[in-house]
Structures are given as C-alpha cells and as structure tokens.
C-alpha positions as CSV (number, residue, x, y, z in Angstrom):
1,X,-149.8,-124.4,-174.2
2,X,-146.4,-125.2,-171.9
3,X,-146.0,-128.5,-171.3
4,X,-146.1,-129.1,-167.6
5,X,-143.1,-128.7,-165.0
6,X,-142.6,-132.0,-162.5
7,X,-142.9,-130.8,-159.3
8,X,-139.6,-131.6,-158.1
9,X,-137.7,-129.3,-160.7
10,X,-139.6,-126.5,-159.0
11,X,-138.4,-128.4,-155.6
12,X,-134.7,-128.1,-157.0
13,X,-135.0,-124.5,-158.7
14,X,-136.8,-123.5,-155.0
15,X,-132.8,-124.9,-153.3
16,X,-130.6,-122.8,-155.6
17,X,-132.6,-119.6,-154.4
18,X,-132.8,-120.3,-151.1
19,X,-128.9,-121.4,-151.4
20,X,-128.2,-117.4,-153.3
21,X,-129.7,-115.7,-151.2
22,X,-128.2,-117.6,-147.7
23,X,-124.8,-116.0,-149.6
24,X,-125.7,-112.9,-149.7
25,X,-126.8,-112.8,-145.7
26,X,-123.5,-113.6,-145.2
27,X,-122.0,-110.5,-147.6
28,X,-124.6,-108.6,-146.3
29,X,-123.6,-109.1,-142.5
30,X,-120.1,-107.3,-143.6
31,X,-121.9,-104.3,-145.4
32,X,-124.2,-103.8,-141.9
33,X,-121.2,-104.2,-139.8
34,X,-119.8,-101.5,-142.4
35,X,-122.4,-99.1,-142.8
36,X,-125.5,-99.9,-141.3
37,X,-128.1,-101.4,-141.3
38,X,-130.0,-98.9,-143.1
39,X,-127.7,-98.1,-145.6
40,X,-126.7,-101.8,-146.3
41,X,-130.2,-102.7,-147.7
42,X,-131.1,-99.4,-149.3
43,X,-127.6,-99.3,-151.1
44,X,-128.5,-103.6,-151.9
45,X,-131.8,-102.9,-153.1
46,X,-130.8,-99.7,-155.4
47,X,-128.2,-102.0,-157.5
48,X,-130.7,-104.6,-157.4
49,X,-133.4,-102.5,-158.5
50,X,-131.0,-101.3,-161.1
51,X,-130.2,-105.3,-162.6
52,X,-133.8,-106.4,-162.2
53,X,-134.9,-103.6,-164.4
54,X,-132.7,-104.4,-167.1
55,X,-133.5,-108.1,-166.8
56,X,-136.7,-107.5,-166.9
57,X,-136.9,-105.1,-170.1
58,X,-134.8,-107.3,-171.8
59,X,-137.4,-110.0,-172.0
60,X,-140.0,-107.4,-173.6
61,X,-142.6,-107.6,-170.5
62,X,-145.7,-105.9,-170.9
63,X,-147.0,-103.6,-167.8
64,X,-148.6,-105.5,-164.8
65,X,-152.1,-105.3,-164.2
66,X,-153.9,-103.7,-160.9
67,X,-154.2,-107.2,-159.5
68,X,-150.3,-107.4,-159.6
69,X,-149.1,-104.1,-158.2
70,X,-151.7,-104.8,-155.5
71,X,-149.3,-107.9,-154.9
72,X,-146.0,-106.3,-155.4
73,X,-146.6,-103.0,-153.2
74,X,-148.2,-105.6,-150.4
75,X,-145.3,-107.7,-150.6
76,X,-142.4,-105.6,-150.9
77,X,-143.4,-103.4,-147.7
78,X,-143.1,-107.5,-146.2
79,X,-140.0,-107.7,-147.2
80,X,-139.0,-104.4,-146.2
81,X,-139.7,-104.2,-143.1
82,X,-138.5,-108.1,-142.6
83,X,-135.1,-107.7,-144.2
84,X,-134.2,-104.3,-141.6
85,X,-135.3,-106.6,-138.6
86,X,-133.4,-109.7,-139.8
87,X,-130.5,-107.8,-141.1
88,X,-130.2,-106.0,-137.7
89,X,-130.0,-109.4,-135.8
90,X,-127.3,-111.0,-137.9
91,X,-125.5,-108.0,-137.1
92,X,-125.6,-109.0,-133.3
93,X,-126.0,-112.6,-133.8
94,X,-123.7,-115.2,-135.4
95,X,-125.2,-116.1,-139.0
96,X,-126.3,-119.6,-138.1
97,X,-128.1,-119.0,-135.0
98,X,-130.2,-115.9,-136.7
99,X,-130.9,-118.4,-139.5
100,X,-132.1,-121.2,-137.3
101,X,-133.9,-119.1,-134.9
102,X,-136.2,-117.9,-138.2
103,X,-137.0,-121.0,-139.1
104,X,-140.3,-120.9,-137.0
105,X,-141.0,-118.9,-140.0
106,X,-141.9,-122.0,-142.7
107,X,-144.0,-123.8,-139.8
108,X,-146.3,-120.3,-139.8
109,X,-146.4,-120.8,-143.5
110,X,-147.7,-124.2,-144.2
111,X,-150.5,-123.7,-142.1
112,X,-151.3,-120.1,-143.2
113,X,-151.0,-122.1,-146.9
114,X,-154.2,-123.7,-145.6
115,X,-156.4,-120.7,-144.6
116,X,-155.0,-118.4,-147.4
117,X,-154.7,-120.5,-150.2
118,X,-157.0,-122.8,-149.4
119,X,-154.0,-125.9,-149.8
120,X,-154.9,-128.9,-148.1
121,X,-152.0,-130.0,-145.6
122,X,-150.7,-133.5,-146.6
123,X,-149.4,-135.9,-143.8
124,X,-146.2,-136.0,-146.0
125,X,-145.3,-132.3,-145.5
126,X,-146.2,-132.2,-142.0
127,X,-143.9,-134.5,-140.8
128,X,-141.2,-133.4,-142.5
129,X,-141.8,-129.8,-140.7
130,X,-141.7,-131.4,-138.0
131,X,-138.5,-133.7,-138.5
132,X,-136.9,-130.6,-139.6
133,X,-137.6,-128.7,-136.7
134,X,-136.8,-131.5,-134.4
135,X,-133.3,-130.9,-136.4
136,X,-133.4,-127.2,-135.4
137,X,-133.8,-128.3,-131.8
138,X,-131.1,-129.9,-131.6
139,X,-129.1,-127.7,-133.2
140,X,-130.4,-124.7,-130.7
141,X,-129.4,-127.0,-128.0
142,X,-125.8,-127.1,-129.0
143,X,-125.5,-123.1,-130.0
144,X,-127.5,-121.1,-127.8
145,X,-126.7,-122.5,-124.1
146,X,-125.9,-120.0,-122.1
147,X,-127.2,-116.2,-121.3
148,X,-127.5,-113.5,-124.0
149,X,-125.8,-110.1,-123.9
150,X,-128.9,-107.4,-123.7
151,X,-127.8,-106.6,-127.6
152,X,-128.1,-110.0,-128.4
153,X,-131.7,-110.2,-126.5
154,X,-132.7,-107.8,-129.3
155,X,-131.3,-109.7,-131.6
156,X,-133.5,-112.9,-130.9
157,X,-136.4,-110.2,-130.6
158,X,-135.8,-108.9,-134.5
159,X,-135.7,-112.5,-136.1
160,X,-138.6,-113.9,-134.4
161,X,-140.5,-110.8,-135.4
162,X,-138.9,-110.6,-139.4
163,X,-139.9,-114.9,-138.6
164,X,-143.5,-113.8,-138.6
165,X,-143.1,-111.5,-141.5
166,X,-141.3,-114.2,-143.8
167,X,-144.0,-116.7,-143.0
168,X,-146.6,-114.0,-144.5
169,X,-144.3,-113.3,-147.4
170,X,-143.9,-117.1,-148.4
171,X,-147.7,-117.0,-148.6
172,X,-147.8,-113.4,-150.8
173,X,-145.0,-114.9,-152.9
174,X,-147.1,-117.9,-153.8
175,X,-150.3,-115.2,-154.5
176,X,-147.8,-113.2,-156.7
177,X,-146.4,-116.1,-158.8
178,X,-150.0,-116.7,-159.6
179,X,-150.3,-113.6,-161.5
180,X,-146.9,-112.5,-162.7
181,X,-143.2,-113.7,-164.0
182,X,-140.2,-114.4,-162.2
183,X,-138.3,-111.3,-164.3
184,X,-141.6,-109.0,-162.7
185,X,-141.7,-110.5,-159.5
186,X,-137.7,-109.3,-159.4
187,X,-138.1,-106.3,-160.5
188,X,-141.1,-104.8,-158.7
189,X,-140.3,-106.2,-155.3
190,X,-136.8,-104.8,-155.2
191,X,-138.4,-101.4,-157.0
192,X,-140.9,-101.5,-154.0
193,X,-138.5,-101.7,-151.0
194,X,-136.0,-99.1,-152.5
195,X,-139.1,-96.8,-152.6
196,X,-139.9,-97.3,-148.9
197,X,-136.4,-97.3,-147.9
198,X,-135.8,-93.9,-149.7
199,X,-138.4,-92.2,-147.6
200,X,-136.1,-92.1,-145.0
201,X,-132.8,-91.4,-146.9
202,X,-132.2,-87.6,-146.5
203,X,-132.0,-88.8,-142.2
204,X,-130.3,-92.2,-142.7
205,X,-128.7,-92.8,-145.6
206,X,-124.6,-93.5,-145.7
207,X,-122.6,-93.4,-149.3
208,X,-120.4,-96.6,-149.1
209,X,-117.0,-97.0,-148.8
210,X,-115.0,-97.7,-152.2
211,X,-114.2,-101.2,-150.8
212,X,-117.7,-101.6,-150.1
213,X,-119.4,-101.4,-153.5
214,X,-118.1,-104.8,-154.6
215,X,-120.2,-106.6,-151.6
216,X,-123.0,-104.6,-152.4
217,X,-123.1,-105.1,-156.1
218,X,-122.7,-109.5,-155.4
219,X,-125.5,-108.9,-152.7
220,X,-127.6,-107.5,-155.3
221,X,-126.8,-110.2,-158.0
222,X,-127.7,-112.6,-155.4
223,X,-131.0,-110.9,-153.9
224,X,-132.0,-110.9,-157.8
225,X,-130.8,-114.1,-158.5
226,X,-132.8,-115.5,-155.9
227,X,-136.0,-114.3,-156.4
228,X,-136.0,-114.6,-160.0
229,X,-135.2,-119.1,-159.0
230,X,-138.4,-118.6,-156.5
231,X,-140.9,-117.0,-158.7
232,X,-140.0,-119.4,-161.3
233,X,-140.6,-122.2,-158.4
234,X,-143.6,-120.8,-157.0
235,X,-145.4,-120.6,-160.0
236,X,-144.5,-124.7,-160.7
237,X,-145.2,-125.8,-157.4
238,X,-147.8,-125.6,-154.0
239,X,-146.1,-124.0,-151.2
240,X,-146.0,-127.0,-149.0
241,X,-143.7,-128.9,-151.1
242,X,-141.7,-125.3,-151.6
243,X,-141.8,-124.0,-147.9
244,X,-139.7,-127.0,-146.4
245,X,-136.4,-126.0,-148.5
246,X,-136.3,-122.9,-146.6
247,X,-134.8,-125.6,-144.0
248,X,-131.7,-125.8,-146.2
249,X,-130.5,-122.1,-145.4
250,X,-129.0,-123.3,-142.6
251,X,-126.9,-125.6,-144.4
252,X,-125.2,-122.9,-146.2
253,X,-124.9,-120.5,-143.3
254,X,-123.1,-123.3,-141.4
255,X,-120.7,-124.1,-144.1
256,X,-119.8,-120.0,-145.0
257,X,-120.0,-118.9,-141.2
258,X,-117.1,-121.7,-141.3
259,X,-115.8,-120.3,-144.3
260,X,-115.3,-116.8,-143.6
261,X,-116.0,-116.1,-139.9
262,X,-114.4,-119.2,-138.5
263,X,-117.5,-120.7,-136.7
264,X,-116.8,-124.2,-135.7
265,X,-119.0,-126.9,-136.7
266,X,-120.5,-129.1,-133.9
267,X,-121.7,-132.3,-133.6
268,X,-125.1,-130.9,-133.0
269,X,-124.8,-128.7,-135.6
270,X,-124.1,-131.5,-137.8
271,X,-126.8,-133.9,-136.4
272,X,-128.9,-131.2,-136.9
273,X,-128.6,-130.1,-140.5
274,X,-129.2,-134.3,-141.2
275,X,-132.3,-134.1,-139.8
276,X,-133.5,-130.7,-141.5
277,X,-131.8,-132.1,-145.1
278,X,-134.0,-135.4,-144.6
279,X,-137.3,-133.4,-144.0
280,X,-136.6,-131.7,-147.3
281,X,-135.9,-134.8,-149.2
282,X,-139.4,-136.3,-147.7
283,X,-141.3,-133.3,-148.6
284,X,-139.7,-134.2,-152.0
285,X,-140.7,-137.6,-152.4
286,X,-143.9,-136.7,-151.4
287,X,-145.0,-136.3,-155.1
288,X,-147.4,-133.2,-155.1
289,X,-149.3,-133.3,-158.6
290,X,-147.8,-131.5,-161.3
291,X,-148.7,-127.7,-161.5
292,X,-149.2,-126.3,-164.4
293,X,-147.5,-123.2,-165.2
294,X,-149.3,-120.5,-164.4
295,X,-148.0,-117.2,-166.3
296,X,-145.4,-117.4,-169.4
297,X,-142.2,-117.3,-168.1
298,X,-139.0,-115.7,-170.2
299,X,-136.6,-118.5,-168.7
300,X,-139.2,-121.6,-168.5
C-alpha cells in the first residue's frame, strides 16, 4: 500500500499547475489574437491530445472503466465550453483583469464541495476565501474604474459565465481524481474537448501560421503539464485546501502581462496579490488530514 501524501505537497504540486497553465493564457492570448478563438484551442488541444497520449501509453495504463469515461466526457464538455468563453474574453480584456474577474469561480466551488462531495467547510478555508477575495476587491478597484467598450462588456459577460463553469469543473476534477490517474485524467480530457471542438471544424477551423506552431506546441506542453500537477493533487488532497491556490493565477498573470504586454503594476495590484497570497498560505496551514492516495499514480 502507498504510503500517505502530507497534504501540503498536494497544496504545492496544486501551485505549479495552476502557475503552467496561467503561462499558457498568456501564449494563448497571442494564438486568439492570431487565429481565433476557435482555432487557437482546437489547434492547442490537438498537440495536446497528441503528448498526453504518448504520456499516457508510456506508463502502460490499462483502459478506464464506465465510471471514468462517464467523468471524462462530463468534464471535458466543462472545459470546452469554459475554455471558448474564457479564451474569448482575454482576447478583449487585458490578462489580469479576465483572471481576477474569474475568480468568483473558487468561492462557487468550496461551497458546491459541500453539497457534491459532501466536504464539510472548515472555518480555516472560509476565511481565507474570503481574505482572498477582499484582495481581488481591491485589486478590481484599482483596474476596472472607468466604463467598458461594448466588446469589452462581452468580455466581462464570457468570464463570469466560463467563472460558473470552472467552479463545476473544480468539483468534476475532484470526482475524477477519485477514480483515475493524473497521465488519464490528461489524456481523456484533452481527447474529449478536441472531439467536441472537431464537430465544428469543416465551418471554423483555421491552419496556423508557420510562426504560430511554436506557441501552440508550448500551450499544449503547458495545458498537459498542468493537469497532469492537478490530478496528481486532487487525488492527495480535499478541494477546499486545493480550490484556494486558484487565487495565485493572478500572481502570474500580473508578473507576465508585465513581462510581455507591458502592463504596469499598481499599488493596488500589489496590495492586492498580498492579500490573495496570504489566504492561500492560511488555507495551507490549515492542516487538512492526510489523504490517502486514491488510484496508483505513474509519477507518485
């Protein structure tokens, strides 16, 4: 029998996925401004579909039972439709501002942890929701005063709707680590959303640019990357201690809207990401028991 896996390394491992794939929103935002929306994911989820296989034959799986592909196909028409709506609105929204507006999405999903997993809310993790979006308040004050363009207006529209969505997916990604690996988990959902995605291909679809294959081959290694980190954390760990790390996307969005789009750093901004980076480390500290492995892992 594995030996059991401290909470707070599924905290950690939780961090570096959420920290891949707030990199590859910003690569993706060039490939939509490029080619689409559309296209951009479809093209993203092909490659990715592409490396999660071979990752996942590689560590000599065996097929996924009924249970599991129930999951999978639930989840991955989630994420489908969720990654079009978000990836539309960082296309007319700056990074950050998408990223923080979304973040109503973890509140949905600690309490939906209660009536669908049956996880009893500690005192712990509710406060530091709520200290974390007290930091997202204050970072909304400083970046969104003003009126939107009507595009923009849309924009808000898409990531509070692909909000609801992620909140429902944290809850199926929990239910899925349950009964499969992180290498499955990879695999099928990316599998999933390319098969939706291609339903509409002979209308939509664009064939990339040369200079465009690079970005979409990193977003894929990223996408991958990341979900492989959060099924391996999902399975370790309840998703109240998980769902609060979401909070630290915004950290990374600040620093590589800086990076490569030139976005300025405010006070508030900075204020801000202190206050969401201190609700993470209190959900940490908090000290859920340890979870025992659930499935056998090829990378535990």
């Amino acid at each position: 029998m594995p030996r059991p896996t401290p909470a707070i390394a599924a905290f950690l491992v939780a961090c570096f996925g959420v920290a891949m794939f707030s990199v590859m929103d910003v690569v993706m935002k060039g490939l939509v401004l490029g080619i689409g929306v559309y296209s951009a994911v479809a093209w993203r989820n092909l490659v990715g579909a592409l490396i999660a296989g071979i990752a996942w034959g590689v560590s000599r799986p065996r097929l996924p039972g009924r249970a599991a592909l129930a999951l999978h196909g639930q989840r991955g028409v989630v994420v489908a439709a969720m990654s079009l709506l978000f990836f539309y609105a960082i296309s007319v929204l700056p990074i950050a501002e998408a990223i923080a507006l979304s973040f109503i999405a973890p509140l949905i999903a600690l309490y939906l942890a209660a009536i669908l997993l049956g996880e009893t809310i500690g005192r712990a993790a509710i406060l530091s929701s709520i200290i974390a979006l007290v930091g997202v308040a204050v970072i909304l004050a400083g970046r969104l005063a003003g009126a939107y363009e009507p595009a923009a207006l849309k924009g808000v529209a898409a990531v509070l709707l692909s909000a609801v969505l992620f909140a429902y997916n944290l809850i199926l990604a929990r239910k899925q680590a349950m009964v499969a690996g992180p290498m499955e988990i990879g695999f099928f959902q990316t599998l999933t959303v390319l098969a939706i995605l291609a339903l509409a291909a002979p209308w939509l679809l664009d064939w990339p640019r040369a200079t465009d294959w690079p970005a979409i081959i990193g977003a894929s290694v990223l996408a991958v990357a990341s979900l492989i980190a959060m099924g391996w954390a999902y399975a370790r760990a309840e998703a109240q201690l998980l769902i609060p790390v979401e909070y630290t996307a915004f950290v990374w969005a600040a620093i590589c809207g800086w990076l490569f789009f030139g976005e300025r750093v405010t006070a508030t901004t900075l204020a801000g990401t202190l206050l969401i980076v201190a609700g993470c480390i209190l959900a940490a500290r908090a000290r859920p028991p340890i979870a025992e492995p659930v499935v056998e892992s090829a990378i535990a």
